[in-house]
N, CA, C and O of each residue as an XYZ file, in Angstrom:
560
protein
N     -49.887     21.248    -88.438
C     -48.526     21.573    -88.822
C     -48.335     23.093    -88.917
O     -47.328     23.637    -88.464
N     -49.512     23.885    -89.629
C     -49.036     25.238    -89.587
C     -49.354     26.225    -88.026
O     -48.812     27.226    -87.556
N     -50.707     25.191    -87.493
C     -50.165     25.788    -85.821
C     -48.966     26.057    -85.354
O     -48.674     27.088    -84.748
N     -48.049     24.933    -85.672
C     -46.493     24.306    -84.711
C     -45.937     25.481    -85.291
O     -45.293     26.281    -84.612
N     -46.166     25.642    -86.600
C     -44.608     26.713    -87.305
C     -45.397     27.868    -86.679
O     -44.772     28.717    -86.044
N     -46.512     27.945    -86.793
C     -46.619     29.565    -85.918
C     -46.116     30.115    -84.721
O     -45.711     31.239    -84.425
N     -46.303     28.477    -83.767
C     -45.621     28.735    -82.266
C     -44.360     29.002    -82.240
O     -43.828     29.093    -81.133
N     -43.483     29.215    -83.570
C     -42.052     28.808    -83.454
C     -41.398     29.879    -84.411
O     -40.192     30.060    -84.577
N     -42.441     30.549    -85.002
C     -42.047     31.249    -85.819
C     -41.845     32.578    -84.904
O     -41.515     33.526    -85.617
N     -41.947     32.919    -83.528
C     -41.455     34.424    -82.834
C     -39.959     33.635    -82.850
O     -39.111     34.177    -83.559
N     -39.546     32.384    -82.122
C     -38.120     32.446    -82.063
C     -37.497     32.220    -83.104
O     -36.278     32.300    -82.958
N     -37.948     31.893    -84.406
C     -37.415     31.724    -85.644
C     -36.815     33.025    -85.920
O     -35.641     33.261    -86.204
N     -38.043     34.044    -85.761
C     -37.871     35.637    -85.798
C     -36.020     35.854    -85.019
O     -34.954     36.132    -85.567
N     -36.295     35.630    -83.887
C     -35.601     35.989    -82.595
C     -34.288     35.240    -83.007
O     -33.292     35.680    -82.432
N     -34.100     34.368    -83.739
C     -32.996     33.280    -83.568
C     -32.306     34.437    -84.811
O     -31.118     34.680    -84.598
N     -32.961     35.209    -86.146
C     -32.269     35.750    -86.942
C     -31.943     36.805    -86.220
O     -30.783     36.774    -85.808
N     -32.552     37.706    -85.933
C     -32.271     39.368    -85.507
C     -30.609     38.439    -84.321
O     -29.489     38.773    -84.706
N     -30.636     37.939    -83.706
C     -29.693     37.730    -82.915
C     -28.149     36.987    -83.690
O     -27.050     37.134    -83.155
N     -28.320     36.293    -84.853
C     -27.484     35.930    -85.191
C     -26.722     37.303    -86.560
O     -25.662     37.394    -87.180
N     -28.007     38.129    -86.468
C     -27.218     39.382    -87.274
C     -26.434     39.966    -86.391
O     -25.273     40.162    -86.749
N     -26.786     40.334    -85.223
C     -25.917     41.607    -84.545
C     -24.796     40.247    -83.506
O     -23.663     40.558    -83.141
N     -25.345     38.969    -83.224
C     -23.537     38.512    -83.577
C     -22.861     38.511    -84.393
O     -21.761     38.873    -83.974
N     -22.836     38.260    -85.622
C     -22.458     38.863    -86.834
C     -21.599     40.313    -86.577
O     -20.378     40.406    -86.697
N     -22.321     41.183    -86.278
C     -22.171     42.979    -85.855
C     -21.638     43.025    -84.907
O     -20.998     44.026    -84.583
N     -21.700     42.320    -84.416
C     -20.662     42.234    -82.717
C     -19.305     41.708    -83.355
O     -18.379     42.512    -83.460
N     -19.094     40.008    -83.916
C     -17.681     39.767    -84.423
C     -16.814     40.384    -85.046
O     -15.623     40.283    -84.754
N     -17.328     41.245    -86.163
C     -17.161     42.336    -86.868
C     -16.653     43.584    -86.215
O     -15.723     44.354    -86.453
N     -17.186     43.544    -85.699
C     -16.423     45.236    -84.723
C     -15.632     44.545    -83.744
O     -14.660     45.237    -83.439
N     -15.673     43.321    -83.061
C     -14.581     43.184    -82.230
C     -13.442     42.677    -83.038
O     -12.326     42.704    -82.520
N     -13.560     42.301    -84.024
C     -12.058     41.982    -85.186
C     -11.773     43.063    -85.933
O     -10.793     42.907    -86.662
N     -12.669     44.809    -86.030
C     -11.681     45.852    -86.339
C     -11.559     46.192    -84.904
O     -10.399     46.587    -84.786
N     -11.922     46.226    -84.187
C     -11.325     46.516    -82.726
C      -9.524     45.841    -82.077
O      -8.582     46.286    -81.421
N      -9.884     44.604    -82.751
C      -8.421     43.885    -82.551
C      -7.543     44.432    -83.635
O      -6.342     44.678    -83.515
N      -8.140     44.563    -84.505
C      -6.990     45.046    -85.444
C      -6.680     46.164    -85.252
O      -5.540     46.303    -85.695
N      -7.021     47.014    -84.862
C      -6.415     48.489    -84.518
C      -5.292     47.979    -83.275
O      -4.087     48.216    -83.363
N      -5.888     47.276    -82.171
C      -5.486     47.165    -81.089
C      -3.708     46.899    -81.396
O      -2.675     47.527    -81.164
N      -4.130     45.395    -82.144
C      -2.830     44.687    -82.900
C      -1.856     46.004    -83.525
O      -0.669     45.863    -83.232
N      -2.143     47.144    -84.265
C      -1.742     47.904    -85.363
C      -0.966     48.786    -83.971
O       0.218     49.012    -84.220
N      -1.342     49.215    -82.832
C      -0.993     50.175    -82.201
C       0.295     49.755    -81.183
O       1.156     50.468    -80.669
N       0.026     48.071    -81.099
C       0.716     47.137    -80.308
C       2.023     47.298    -81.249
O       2.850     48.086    -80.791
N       2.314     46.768    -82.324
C       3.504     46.544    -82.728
C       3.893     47.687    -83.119
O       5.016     47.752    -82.618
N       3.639     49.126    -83.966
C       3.638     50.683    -83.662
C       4.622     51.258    -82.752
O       5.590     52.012    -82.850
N       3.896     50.496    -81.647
C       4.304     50.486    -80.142
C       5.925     49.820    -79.748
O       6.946     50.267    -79.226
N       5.557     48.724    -80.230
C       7.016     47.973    -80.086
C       8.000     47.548    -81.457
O       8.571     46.496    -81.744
N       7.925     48.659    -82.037
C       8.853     48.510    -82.997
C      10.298     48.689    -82.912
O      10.989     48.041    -83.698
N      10.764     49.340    -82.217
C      11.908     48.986    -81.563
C      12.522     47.849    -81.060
O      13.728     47.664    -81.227
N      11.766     47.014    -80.421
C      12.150     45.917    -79.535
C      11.807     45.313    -80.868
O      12.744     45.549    -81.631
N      10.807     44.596    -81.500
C      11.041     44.127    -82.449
C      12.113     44.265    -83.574
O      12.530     43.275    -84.176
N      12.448     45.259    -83.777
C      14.042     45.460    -84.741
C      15.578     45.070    -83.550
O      16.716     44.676    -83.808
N      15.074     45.323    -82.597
C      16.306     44.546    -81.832
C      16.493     43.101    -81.421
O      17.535     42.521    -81.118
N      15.396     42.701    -81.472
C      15.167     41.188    -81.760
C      15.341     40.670    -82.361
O      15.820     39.559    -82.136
N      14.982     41.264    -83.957
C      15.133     40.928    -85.251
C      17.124     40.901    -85.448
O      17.849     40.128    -86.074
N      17.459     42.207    -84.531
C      19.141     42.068    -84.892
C      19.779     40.884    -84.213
O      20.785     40.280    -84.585
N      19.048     40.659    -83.183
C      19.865     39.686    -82.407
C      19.753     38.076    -82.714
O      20.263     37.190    -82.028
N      18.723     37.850    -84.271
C      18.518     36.463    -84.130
C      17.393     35.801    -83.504
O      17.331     34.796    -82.795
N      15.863     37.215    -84.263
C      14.698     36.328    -83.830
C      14.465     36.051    -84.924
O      14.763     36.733    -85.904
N      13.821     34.869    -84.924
C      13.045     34.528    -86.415
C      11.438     34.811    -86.454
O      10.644     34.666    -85.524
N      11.269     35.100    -87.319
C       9.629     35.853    -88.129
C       8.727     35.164    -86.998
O       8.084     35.818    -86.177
N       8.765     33.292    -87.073
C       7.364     32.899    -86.254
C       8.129     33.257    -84.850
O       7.265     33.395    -83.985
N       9.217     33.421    -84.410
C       8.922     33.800    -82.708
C       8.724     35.114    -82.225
O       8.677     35.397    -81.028
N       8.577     36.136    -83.417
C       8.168     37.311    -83.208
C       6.835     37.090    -83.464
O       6.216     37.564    -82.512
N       5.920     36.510    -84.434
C       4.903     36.380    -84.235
C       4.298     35.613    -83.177
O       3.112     35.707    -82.860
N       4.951     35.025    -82.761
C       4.433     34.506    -81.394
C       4.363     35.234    -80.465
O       3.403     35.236    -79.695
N       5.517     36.099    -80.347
C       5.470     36.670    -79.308
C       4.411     38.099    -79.294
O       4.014     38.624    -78.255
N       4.124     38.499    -80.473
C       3.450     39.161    -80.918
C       1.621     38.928    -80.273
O       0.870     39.528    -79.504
N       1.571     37.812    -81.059
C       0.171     36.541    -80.766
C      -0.167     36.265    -79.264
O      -1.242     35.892    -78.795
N       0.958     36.526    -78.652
C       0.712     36.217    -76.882
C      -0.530     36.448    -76.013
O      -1.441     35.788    -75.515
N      -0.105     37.722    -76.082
C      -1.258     38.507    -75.079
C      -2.721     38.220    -76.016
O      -3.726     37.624    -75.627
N      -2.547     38.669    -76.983
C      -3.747     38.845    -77.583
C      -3.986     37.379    -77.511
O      -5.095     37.399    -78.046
N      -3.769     36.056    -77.238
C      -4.337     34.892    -77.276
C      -4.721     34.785    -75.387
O      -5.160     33.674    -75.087
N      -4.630     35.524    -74.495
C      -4.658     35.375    -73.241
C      -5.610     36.385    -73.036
O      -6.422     36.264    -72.119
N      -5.614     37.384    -73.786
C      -6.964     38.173    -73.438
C      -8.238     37.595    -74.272
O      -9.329     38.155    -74.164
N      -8.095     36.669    -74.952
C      -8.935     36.268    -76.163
C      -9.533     34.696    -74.633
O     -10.702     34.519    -74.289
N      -8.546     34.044    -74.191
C      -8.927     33.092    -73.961
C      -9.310     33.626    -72.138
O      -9.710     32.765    -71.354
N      -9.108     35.192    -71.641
C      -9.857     35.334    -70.863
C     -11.087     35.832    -70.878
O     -11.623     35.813    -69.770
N     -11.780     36.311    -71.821
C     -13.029     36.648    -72.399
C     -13.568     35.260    -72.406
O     -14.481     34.941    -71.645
N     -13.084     34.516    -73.157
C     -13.638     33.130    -73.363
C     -14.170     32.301    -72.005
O     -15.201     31.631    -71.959
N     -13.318     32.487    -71.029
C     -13.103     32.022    -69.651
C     -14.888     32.752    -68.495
O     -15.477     32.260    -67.533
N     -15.109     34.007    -69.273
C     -15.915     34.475    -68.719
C     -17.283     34.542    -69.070
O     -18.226     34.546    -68.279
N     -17.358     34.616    -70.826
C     -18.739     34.629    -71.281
C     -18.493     33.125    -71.257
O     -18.862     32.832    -70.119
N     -18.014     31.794    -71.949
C     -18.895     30.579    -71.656
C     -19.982     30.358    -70.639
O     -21.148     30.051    -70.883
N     -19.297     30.607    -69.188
C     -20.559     30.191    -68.046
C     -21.816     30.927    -68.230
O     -22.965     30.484    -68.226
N     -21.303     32.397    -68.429
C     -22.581     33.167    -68.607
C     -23.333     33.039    -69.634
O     -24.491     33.458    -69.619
N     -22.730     32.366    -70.822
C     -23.692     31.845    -72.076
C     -24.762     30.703    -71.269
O     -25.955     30.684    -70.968
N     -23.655     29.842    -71.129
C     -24.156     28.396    -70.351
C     -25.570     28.941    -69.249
O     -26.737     28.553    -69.307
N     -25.198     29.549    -68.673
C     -26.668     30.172    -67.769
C     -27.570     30.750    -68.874
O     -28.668     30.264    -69.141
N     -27.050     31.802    -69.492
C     -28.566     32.305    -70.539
C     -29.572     31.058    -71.179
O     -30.802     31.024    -71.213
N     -28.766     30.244    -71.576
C     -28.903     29.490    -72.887
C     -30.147     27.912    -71.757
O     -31.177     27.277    -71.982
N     -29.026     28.029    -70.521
C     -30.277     27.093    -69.822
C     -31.631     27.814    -69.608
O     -32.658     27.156    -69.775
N     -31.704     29.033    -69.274
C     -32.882     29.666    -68.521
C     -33.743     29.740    -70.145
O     -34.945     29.588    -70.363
N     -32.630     30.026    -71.112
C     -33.983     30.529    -72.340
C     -35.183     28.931    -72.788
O     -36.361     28.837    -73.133
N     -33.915     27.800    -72.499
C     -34.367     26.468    -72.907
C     -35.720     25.718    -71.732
O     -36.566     24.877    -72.041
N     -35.547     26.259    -70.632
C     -36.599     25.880    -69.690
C     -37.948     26.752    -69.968
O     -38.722     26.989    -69.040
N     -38.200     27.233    -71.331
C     -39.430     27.787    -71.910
C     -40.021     26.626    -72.966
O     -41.131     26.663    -73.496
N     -39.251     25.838    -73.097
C     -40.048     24.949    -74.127
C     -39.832     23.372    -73.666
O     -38.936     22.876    -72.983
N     -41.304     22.605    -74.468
C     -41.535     21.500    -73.603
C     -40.856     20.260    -73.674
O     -40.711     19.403    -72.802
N     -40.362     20.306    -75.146
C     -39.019     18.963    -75.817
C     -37.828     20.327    -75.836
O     -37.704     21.221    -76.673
N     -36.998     20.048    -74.485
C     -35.526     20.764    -74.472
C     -34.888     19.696    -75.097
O     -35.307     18.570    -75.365
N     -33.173     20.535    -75.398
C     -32.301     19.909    -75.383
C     -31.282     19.637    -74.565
O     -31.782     19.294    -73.494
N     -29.715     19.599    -74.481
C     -28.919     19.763    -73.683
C     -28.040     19.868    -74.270
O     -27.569     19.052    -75.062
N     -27.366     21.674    -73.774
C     -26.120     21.661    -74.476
C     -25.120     21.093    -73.954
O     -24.944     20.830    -72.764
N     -24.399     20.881    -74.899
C     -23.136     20.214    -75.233
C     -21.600     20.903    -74.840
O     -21.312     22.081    -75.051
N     -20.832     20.038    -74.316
C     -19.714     21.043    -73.880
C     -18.698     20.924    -75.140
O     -17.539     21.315    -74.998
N     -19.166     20.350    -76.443
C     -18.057     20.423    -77.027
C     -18.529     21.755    -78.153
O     -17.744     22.092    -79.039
N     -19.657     22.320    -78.016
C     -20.088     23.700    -78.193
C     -19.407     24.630    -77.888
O     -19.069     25.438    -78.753
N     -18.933     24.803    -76.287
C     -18.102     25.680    -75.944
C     -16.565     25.383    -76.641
O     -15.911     26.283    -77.167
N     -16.326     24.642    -76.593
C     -14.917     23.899    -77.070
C     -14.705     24.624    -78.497
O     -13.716     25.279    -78.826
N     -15.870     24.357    -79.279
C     -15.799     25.175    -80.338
C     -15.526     26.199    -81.068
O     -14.704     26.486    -81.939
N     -16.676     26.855    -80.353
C     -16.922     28.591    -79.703
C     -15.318     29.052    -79.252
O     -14.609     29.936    -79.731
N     -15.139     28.413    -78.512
C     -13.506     29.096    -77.835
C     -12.444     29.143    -78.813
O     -11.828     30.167    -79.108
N     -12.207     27.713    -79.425
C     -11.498     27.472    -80.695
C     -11.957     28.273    -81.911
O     -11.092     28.853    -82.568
N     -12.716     28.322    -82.123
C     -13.468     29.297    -83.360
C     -12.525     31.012    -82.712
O     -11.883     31.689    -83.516
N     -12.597     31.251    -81.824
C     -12.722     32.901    -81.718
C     -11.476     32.651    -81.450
O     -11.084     33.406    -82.340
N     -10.089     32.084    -80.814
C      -9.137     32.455    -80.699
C      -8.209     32.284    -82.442
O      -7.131     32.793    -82.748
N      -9.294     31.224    -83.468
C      -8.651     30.931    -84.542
C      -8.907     32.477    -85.324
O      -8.063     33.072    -85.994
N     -10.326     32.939    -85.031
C     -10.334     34.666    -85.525
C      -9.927     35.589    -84.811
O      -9.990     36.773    -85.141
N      -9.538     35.237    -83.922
C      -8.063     36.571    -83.157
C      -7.323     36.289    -83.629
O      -7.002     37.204    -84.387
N      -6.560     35.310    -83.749
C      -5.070     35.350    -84.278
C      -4.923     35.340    -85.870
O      -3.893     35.684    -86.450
N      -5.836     34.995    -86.364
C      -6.419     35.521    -87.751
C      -6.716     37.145    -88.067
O      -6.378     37.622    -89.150
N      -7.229     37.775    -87.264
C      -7.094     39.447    -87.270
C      -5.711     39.689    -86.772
O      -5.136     40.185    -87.741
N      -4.835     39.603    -85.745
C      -3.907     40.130    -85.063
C      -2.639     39.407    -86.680
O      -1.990     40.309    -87.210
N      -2.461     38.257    -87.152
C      -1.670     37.552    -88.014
C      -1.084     38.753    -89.200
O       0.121     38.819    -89.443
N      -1.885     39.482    -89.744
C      -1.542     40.856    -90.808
C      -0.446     41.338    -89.796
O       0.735     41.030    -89.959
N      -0.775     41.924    -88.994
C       0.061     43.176    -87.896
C       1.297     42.396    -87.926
O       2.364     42.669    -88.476
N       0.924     41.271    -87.163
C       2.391     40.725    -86.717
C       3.528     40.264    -87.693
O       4.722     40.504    -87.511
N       2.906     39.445    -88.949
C       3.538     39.421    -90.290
C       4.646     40.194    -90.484
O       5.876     40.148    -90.465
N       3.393     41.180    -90.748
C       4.183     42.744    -91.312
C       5.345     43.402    -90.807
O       6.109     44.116    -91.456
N       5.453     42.962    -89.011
C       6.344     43.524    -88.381
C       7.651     42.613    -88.462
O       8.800     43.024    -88.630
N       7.156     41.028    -88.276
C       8.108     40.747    -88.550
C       8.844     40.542    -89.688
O       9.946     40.025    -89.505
N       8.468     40.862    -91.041
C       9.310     41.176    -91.853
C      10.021     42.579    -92.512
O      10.665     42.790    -93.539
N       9.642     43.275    -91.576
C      10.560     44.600    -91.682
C      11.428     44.478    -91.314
O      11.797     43.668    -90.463
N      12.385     45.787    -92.229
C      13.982     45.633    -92.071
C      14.081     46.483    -90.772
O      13.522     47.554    -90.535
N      15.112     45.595    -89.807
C      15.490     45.826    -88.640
C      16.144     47.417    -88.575
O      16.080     48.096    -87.550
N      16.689     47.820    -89.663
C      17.684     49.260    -89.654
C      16.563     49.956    -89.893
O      16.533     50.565    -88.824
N      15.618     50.334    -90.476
C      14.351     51.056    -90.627
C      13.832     50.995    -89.200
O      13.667     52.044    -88.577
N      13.593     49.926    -88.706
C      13.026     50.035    -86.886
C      13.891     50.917    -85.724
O      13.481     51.553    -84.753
N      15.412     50.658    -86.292
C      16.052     51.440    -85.367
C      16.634     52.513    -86.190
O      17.795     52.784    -85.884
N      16.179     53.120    -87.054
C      17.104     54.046    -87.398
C      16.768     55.885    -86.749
O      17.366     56.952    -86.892
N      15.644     55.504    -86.101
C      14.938     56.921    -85.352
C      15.907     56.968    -84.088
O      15.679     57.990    -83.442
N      16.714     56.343    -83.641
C      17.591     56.340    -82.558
C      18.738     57.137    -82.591
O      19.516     57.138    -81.637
């Protein structure tokens, strides 16, 4: 028994150091979105206060807000799955009882990260849409 945990204890090693700096990776790409988000509506504060005059309501500015950032979220997604899916087979053809991943893993994974994009981007867009529309246009 303490043979087995020895053989298993480098990827035990390997399985933490990697789930820290994903950790360190999610983390900087959700202040990365949030700046992104912060510069986006910044950006379109105008059109948002003219929207707001004409009879948008809060969630279709946040939607519309949420857009892109859910299409760049779900084209990232579109690109690392396969390339996970390849790492994750080649690392598993090193040991002698594999498993087989699962596609409702990815399903997950995808759902998980677009629920923490729009969870980082959700502050920004909020915020914008409840500002007063005459404050958005009053630099005009």
């Amino acid at each position: 028994d303490t043979h087995l945990a020895e053989l298993y204890r480098a990827d035990r090693q390997s399985g933490t150091v990697i789930g820290i700096i994903a950790v360190l990776a999610l983390v900087i790409a959700c202040l990365g979105l949030f700046g992104l988000a912060s510069i986006t509506t910044v950006q379109r504060t105008k059109e948002i206060g003219i929207r707001k005059v004409l009879g948008a309501s809060p969630r279709e500015l946040v939607l519309m807000l949420s857009r892109g950032f859910a299409g760049m979220v779900g084209v990232a997604f579109l690109i690392a799955a396969p390339l996970t899916y390849l790492l994750m087979q080649r690392w598993l053809e090193n040991f002698a009882y594999r498993i087989e991943i699962n596609a409702w893993v990815f399903v997950l994974a995808g759902a998980l990260s677009l629920a923490i994009a729009l969870l980082t981007i959700s502050f920004h867009a909020l915020r914008a849409a409840r500002t007063n529309p005459v404050s958005a246009l009053r630099s005009e």
